[in-house]
C-alpha positions in Angstrom: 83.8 109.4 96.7 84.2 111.2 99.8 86.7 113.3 101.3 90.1 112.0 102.3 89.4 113.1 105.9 87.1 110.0 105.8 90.2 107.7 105.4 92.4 110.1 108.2 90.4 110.4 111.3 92.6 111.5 114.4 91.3 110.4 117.8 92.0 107.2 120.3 93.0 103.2 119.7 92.8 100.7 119.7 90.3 100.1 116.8 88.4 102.5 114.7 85.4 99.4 113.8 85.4 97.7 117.4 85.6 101.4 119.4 85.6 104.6 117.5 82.4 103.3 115.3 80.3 102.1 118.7 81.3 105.3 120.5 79.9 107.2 117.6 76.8 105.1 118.0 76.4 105.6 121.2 76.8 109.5 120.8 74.3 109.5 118.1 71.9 107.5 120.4 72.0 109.6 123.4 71.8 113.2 120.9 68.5 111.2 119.4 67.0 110.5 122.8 67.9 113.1 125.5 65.4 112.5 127.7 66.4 108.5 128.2 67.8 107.8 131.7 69.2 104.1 130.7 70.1 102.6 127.5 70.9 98.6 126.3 73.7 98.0 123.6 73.5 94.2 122.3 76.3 93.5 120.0 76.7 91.2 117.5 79.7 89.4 114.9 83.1 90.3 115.2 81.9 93.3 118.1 80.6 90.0 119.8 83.1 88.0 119.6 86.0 90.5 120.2 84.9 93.2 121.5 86.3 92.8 125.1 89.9 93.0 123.3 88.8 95.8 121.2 87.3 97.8 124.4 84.1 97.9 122.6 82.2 98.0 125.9 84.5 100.7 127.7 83.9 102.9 125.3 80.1 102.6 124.6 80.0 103.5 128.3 82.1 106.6 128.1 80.0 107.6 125.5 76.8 107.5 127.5 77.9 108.6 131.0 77.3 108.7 133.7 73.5 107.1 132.3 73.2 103.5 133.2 73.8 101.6 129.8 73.8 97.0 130.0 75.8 95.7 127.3 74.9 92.0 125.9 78.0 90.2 123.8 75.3 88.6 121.7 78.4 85.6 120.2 75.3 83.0 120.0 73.5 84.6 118.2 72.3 82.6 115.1 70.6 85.5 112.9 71.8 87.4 109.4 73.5 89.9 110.4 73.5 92.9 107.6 77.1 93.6 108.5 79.7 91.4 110.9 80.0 94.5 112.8 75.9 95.3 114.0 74.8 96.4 117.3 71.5 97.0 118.5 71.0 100.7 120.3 68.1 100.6 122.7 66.6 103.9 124.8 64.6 103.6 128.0 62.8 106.4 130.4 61.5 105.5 133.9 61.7 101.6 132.3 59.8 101.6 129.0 61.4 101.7 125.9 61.7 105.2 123.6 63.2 103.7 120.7 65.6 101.4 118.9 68.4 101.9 116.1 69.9 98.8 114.7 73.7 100.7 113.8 76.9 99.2 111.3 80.1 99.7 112.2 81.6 99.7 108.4 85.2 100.0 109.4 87.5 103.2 109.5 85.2 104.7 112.7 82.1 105.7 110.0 78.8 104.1 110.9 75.3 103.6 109.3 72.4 103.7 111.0 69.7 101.4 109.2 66.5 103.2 108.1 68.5 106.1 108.8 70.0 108.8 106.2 73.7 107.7 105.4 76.2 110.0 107.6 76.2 113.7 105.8 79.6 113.8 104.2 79.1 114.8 101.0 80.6 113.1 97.9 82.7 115.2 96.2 84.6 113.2 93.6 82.9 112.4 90.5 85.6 110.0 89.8 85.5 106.6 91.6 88.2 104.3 90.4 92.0 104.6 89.8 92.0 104.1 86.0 89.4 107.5 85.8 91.3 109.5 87.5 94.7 108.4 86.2 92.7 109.6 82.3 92.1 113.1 84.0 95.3 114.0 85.7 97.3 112.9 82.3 94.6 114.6 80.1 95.7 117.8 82.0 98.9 117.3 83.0 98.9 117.1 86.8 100.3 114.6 89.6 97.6 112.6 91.5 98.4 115.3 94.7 96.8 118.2 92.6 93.9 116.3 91.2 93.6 115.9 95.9 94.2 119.8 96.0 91.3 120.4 93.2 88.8 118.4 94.3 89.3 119.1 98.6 90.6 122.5 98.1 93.3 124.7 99.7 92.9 124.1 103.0 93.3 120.2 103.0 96.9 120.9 104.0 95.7 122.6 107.0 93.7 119.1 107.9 96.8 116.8 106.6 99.3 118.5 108.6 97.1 118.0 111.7 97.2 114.3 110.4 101.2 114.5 109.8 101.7 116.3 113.1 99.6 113.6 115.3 101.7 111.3 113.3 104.5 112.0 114.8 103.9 112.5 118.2 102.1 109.0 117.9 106.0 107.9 117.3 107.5 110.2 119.9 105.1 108.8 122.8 105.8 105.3 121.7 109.6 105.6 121.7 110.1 107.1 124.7 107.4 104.8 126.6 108.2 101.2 128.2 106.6 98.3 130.0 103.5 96.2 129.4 100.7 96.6 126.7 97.0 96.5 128.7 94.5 93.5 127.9 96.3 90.7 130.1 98.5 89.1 127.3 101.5 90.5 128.6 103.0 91.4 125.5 106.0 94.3 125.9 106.5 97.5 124.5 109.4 96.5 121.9 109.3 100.1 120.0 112.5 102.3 122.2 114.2 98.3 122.3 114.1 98.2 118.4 115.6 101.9 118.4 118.2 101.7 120.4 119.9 98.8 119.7 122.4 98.3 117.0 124.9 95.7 116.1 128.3 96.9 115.3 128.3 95.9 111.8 124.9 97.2 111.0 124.7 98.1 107.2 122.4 100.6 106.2 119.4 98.1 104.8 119.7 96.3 108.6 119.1 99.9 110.3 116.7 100.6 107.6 114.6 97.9 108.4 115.5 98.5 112.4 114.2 102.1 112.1 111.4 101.6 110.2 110.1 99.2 112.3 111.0 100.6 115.7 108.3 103.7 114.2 105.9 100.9 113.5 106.1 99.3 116.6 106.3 102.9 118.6 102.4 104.0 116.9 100.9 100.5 116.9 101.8 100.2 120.3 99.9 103.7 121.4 97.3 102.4 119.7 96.9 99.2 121.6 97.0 101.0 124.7 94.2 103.5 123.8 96.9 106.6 122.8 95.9 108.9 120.3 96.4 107.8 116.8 95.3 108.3 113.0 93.1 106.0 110.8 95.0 105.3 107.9 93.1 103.9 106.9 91.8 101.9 110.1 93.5 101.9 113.9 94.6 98.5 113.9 96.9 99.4 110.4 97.4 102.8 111.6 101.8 102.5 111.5 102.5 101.1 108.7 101.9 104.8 106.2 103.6 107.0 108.6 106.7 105.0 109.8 107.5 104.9 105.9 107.1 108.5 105.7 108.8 109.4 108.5 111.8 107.2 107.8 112.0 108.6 104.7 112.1 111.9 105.6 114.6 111.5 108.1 116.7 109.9 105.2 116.2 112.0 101.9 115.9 115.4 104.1 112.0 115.4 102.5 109.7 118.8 103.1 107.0 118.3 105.3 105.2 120.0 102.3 106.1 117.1 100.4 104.9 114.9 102.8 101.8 116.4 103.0 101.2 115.8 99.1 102.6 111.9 99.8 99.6 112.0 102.2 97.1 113.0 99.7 98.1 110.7 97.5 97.8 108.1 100.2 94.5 109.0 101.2 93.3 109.3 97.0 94.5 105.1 97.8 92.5 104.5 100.4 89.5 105.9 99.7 89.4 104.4 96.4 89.3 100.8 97.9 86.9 102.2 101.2 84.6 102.7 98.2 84.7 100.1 96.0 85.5 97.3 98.1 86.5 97.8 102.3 88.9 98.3 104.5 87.4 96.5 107.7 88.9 93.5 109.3 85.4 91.7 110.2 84.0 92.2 106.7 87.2 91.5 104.4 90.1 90.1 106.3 93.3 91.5 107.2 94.1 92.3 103.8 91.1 95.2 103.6 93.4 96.7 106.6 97.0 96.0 106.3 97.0 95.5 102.4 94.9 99.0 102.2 97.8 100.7 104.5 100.3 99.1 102.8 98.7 100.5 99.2 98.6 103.9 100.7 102.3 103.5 101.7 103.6 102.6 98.6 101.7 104.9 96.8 103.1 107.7 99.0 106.4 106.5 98.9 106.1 106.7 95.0 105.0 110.2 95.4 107.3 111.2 97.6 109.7 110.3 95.0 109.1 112.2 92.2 107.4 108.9 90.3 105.2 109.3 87.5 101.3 108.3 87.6 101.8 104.7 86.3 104.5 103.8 89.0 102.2 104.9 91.5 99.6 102.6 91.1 102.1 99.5 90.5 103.7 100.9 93.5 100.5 100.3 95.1 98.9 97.7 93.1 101.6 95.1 94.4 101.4 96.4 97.5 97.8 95.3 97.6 98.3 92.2 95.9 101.0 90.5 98.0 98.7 90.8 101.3 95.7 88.7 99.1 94.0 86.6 101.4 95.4 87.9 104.3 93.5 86.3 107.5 92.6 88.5 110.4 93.2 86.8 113.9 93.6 88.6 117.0 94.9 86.9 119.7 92.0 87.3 122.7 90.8 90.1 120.2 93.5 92.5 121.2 95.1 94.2 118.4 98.5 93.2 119.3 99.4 89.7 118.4 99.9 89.4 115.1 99.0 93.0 114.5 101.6 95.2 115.5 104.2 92.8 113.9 102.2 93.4 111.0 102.5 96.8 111.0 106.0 96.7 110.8 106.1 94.0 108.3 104.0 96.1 106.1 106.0 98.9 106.2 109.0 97.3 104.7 106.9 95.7 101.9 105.8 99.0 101.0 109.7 100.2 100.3 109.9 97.0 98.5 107.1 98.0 96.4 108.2 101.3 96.0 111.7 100.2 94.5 109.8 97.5 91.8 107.5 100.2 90.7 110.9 102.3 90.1 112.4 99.3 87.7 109.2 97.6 86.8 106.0 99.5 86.3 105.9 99.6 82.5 105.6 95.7 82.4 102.9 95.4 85.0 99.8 93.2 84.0 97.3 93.7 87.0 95.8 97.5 87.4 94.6 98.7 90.7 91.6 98.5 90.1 91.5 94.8 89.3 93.4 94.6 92.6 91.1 96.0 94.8 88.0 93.9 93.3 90.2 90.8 93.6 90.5 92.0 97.3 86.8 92.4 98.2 85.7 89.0 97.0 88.7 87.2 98.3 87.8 89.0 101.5 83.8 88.2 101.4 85.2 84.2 100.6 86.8 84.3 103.6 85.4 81.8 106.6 83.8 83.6 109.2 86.5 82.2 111.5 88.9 84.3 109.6 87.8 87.8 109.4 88.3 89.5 113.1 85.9 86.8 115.4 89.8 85.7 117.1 87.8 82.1 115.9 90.7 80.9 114.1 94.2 80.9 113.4 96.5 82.1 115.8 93.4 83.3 118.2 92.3 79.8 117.9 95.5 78.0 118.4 97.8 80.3 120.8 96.1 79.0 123.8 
């Protein structure tokens, strides 16, 4: 597996497949060909068929200006496509062509460029599933935010407290901003509304779920309006890990040194399913984003706690599990309606997993593992119409 800084990767909404991933490609086009004066982008799938919500087109061009680029939403298109998220990258000088790359967008901003080395992170765990790992840090006697610490070295705190510091100004900017989301939906900014307003006889579970979700509304709202953001481990799930944490925090009086290991644990999560199944929308469904963050959540929650090795995978094994099948169905391709809800949403299942795996995790029947390849193939069963093409559910229906 790679680095957990593959599953955290700071930078601008409002999706890491649909934008980060294209402006990458585009990046790496114009490096491979600096003497082209115009390019062509034709894009394919889910990029096709939502990529005008997702900004995909605004951001290929920032990539390559001020050179001409055209850009073809290629939604007719009736071939195989390797991935639902392929463009085609063409290079042109005084008219004629200089080359082609055919480029996936795999989900979580990474690309791969077919016939094309994979991108140069190096693996650098051995270990690839939950249950190995688990066998290793029992066999020496350490929690699952050491085994992170081994394996990355010291100076992964530096990077996750870059993460844990974005994360939070993510929620400061989207408390303390109003008015209308961009992309012609007219959805509000609900995030300061949610935190300011309390009934009289609120008890503390009805602020707890107020709170929580006014920090899940506050980041997924930056992101849907292009604010800077953190994968975790994808843009369009990128609230539902840090409202938890931040919640939490405010709550128990946590150390942001203890967040920083409920981090690593979180990213241990989410890499384990980037690699064995996925955590993009247009490949797997909603559940490879929302059910991954929600994972990570739980998991971090369990860590955050004190909980022992076994409680943090049920923690995050019924995280997963409980978002099965989960469609993916942007309304207009926007990732606003139903995703910021389900941001929010998500985060309060995680604390509900979190207090099962305190009370429950020494009867539990499924194992991570199982969960996450339970996942991937429900995801891959998916209709097309279902997996971030806004071709059905509520993207078909709303209008």
């Amino acid at each position: 597996m790679k680095s957990i800084r593959e599953i955290y990767k700071i930078g601008k909404g409002p999706s890491s497949s649909h934008t980060m991933g294209p402006e990458r490609a585009a990046k790496w086009m114009r490096s491979e060909y600096p003497q082209a004066d115009s390019f062509q982008v034709f894009l394919y799938g889910s990029l096709a068929k939502t990529g005008k919500g997702h900004m995909t087109d605004e951001g290929i061009r920032k990539s390559l200006d001020p050179l001409p680029v055209k850009i073809l939403f290629c939604q007719e298109s009736e071939e195989e496509l390797p991935h639902p998220n392929t463009m085609d990258l063409v290079a042109y000088q005084d008219g004629q062509e200089l080359g082609r790359a055919r480029v996936l967008s795999v989900g979580g901003g990474d690309i791969e460029i077919l016939g094309h080395a994979k991108e140069a992170s190096p693996e650098i765990y051995q270990a690839r599933t939950f249950t190995e790992i688990a066998l290793y840090c029992k066999s020496h006697m350490i929690r699952l935010s050491d085994y992170v610490e081994q394996i990355e070295g010291k100076d992964i705190w530096v990077y996750l407290w870059d993460v844990w510091k974005t994360m939070q100004q993510a929620i400061i900017e989207g408390l303390s901003t109003t008015g209308i989301l961009p992309g012609g939906l007219g959805v509000e900014r609900k995030a300061q509304y949610l935190y300011q307003q309390s009934h009289i006889d609120e008890g503390p579970e009805t602020r707890e779920n107020r709170i929580v979700c006014a920090y899940a509304f506050a980041i997924s709202e930056q992101n849907a309006s292009c604010g800077t953001i953190v994968t975790a481990p994808t843009c369009g799930a990128c609230s539902v890990l840090p409202s938890v944490l931040k919640y939490m925090q405010e709550k128990k009086g946590f150390s942001d040194k203890q967040v920083l290991k409920a981090l690593a644990v979180a990213g241990l999560i989410g890499n384990l399913v980037k690699t064995n199944a996925s955590v993009s929308g247009a490949e797997c469904g909603c559940q490879a984003e929302i059910g991954t963050a929600c994972s990570m959540a739980a998991a971090a929650l369990a860590e955050l706690f004190g909980m022992g090795i076994d409680q943090i995978e049920y923690a995050a094994e019924v995280a997963m599990e409980h978002h099965l099948g989960l469609t993916c169905d942007p309304i207009c391709g926007l990732v606003q309606i139903p995703c910021i809800e389900r941001n929010a949403v998500a985060a309060m299942r995680a604390i509900n997993a979190l207090s099962l795996a305190n009370f429950l995790s020494g009867t539990r029947k499924i194992s991570f593992d199982l969960v996450v390849k339970t996942m991937y193939e429900t995801g891959r069963d998916l209709s097309r119409g279902y997996r971030e093409t806004a071709e059905g559910g509520l993207a078909k229906l709303y209008m």
